[in-house]
N, C-alpha and C positions, 0 to 999 in steps of 0.2 A: 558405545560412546557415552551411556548416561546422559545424565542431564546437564551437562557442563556447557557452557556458554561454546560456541561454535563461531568461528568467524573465518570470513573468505581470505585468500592470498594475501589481500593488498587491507587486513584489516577490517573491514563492515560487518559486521553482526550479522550472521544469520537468523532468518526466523522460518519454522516448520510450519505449512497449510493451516495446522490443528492450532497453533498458536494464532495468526493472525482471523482464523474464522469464530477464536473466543472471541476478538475485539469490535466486537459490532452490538455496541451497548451508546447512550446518551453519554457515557464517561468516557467514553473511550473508542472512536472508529478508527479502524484501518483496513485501506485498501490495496492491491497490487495494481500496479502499471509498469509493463516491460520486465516481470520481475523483480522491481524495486518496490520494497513494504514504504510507506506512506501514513504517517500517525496524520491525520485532518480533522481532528478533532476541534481544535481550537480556528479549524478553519469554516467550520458547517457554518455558521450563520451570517459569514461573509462569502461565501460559494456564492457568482454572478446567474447562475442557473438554479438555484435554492438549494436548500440542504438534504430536501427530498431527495437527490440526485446522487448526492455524494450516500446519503443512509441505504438508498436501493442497493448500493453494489460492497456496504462496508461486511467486511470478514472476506471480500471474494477478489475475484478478478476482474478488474475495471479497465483494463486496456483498450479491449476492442470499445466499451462505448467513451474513452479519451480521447481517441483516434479519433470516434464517426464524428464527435463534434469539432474537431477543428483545433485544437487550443491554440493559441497563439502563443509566439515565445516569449513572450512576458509574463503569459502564466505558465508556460513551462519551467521558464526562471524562478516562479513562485514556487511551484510543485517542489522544486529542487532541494528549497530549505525544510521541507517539511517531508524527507527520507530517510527514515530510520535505521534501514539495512534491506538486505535483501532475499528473495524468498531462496529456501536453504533448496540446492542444487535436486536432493531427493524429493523433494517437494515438487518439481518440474516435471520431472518422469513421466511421461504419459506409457509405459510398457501396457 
């Protein structure tokens, strides 16, 4: 497939493990939840639980600790705008 831009059925960008584990730099976090990539970059210093929080888990999988705290849907509603695409299907694989 090359490097060519990939996107799912209904349209959203994929992005590959390898790509979103570059983005855990001060310029640039991102993390997963449910699957769905999450640029928050511009969200760290307003994060209600400090930015530490959001940096622990950027390049990785942040779902489960999304979950253990609770969010509320008002900040699930926030989360929403700040979804970039989604992690690319092979990237999911647990074989």
């Amino acid at each position: 497939m090359g490097e060519k831009e990939e996107k799912s059925p209904d349209g959203v960008k994929y992005y590959r493990l390898s790509e979103i584990e570059e983005q855990n730099t001060f310029k640039s976090t991102w993390i997963i939840i449910h699957n769905k990539v999450y640029d928050v970059t511009k969200f760290l210093e307003e994060h209600p639980g400090g930015e530490e929080v959001l940096r622990e888990q950027a390049g990785g999988n942040a779902t489960e600790s999304f979950e253990d705290v609770g969010h509320s849907s008002d900040a699930r509603e926030m989360a929403a705008d700040m979804v970039i695409g989604e992690l690319h299907p092979v990237s999911v694989c647990v074989c």
